[in-house]
C-alpha positions as CSV (number, residue, x, y, z in Angstrom):
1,X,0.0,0.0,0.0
2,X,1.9,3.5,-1.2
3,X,1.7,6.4,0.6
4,X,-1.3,9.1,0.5
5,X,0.7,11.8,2.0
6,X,0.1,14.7,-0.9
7,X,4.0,15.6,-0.5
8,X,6.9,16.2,-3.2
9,X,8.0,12.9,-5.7
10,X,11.2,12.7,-3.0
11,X,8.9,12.8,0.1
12,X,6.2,10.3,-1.5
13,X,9.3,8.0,-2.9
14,X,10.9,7.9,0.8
15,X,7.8,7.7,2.4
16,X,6.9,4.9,-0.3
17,X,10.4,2.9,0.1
18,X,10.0,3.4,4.3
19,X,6.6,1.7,4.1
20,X,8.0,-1.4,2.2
21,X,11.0,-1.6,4.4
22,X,8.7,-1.8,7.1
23,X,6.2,-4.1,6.2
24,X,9.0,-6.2,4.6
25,X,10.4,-6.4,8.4
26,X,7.2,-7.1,9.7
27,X,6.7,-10.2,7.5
28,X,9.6,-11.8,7.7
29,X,9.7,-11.6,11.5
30,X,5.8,-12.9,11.5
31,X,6.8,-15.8,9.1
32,X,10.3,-16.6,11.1
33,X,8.9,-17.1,14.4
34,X,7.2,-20.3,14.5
35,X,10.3,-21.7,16.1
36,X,10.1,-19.5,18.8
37,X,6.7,-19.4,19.3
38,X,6.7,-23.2,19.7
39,X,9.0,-22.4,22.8
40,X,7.1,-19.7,23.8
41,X,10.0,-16.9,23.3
42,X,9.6,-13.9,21.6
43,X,12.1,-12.4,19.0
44,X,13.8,-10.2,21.3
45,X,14.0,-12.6,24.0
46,X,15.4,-14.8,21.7
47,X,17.6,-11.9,20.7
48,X,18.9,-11.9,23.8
49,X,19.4,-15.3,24.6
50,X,21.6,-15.3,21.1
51,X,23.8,-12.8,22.1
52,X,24.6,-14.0,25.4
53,X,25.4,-17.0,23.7
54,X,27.9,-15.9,21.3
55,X,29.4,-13.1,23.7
56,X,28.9,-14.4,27.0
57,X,28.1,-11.9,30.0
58,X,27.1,-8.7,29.5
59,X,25.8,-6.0,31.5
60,X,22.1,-5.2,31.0
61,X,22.5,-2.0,29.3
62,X,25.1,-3.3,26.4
63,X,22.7,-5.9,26.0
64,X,19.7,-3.5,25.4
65,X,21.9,-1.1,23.7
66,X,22.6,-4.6,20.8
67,X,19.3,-4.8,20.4
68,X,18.6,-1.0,19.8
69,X,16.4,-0.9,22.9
70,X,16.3,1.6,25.8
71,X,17.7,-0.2,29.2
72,X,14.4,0.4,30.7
73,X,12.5,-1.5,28.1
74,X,14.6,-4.2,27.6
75,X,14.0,-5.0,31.3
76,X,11.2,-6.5,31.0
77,X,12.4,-9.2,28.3
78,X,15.7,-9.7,30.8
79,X,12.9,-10.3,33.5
80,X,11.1,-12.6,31.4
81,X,13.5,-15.1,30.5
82,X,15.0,-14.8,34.6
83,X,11.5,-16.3,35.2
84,X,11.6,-18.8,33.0
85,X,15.4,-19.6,34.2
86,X,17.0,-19.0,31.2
87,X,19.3,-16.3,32.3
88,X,20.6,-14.8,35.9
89,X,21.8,-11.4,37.3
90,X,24.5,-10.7,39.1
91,X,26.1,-7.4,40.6
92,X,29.0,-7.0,38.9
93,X,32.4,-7.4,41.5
94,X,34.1,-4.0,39.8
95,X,30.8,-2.0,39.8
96,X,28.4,-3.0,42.5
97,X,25.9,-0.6,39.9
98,X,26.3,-2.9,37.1
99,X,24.0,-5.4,36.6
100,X,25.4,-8.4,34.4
101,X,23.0,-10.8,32.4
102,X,24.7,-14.4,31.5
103,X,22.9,-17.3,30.5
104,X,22.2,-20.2,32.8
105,X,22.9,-23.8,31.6
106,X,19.0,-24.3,30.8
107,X,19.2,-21.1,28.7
108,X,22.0,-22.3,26.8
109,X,20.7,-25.4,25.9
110,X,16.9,-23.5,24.6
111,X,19.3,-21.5,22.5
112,X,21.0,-25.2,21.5
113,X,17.8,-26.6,20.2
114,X,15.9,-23.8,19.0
115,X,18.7,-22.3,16.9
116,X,18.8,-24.7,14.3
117,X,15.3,-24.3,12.9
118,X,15.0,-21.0,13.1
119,X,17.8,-20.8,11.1
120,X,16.5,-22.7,8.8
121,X,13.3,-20.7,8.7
122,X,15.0,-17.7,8.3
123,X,17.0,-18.8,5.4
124,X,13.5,-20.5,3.8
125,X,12.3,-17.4,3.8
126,X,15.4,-15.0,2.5
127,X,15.5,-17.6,-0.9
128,X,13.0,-15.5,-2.8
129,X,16.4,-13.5,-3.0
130,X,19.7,-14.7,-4.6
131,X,23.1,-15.1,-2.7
132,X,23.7,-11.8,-4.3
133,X,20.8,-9.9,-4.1
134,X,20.9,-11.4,0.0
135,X,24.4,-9.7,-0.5
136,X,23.2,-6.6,-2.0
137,X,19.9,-5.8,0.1
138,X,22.3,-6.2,3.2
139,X,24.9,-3.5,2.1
140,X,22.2,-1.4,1.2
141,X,19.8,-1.6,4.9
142,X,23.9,-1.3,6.4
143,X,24.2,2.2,4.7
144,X,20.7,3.3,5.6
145,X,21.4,1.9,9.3
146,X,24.2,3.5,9.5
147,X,23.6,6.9,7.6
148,X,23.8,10.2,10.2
149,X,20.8,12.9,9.0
């Protein structure tokens, strides 16, 4: 569905391409998460699980900060997923103020057994694009992540 903001071609065109990008998100996260819904995670808990998997401990405001979530927000998912026993959090010894997130053993192992079919999932689902157009859209969402306005 295109814009019906009466603007200027470059305002309807980025409004236009904004839309589809995301929409485009939208879907591919609806269609990806049946792995994780069969677990009962969300994405960003899953998120989260991930990265402390990958990068081990990590206080609780570099792990929001990963995800491009404010602390405060990302508390909730960190909460969550204590609940549920996946991760813990402990004081950290050089900053009593720092509160680090690290996966417990049960954690690891969800992010064991789930990982592999939502990989697969997600790559299902990215085929409608070639290795190089994969290659191509990803340069091009890293230069509009990245661009300062």
């Amino acid at each position: 569905m295109p814009t019906h903001f009466d603007g200027s071609a470059r305002e309807k065109r980025s409004l236009n391409l904004f839309i589809k990008l995301i929409r485009a998100a939208a879907s591919v996260e609806t269609r990806t998460s049946g792995p994780l819904t069969t677990v009962g995670l969300t994405s960003s808990q899953f998120g989260a699980l991930e990265t402390l998997y990958f990068l081990g401990p990590l206080p609780a405001g570099r792990l929001a900060e990963k995800h491009l979530k404010s602390p405060n927000n990302f508390t909730v998912v960190i909460s969550n997923l204590e609940k549920r026993g996946l991760v813990s959090r402990e004081k950290a010894p050089h900053d009593r103020r720092v509160v680090m997130i690290e996966l417990t053993d049960a954690g690891r192992a969800e992010v064991e057994r789930t990982m592999p079919a939502y990989v697969q999932t997600i790559v299902d689902n990215l085929e409608v694009l070639t290795a190089q157009e994969q290659e191509q859209l990803g340069e091009l969402l890293r230069k509009v992540g990245r661009a300062q306005t």
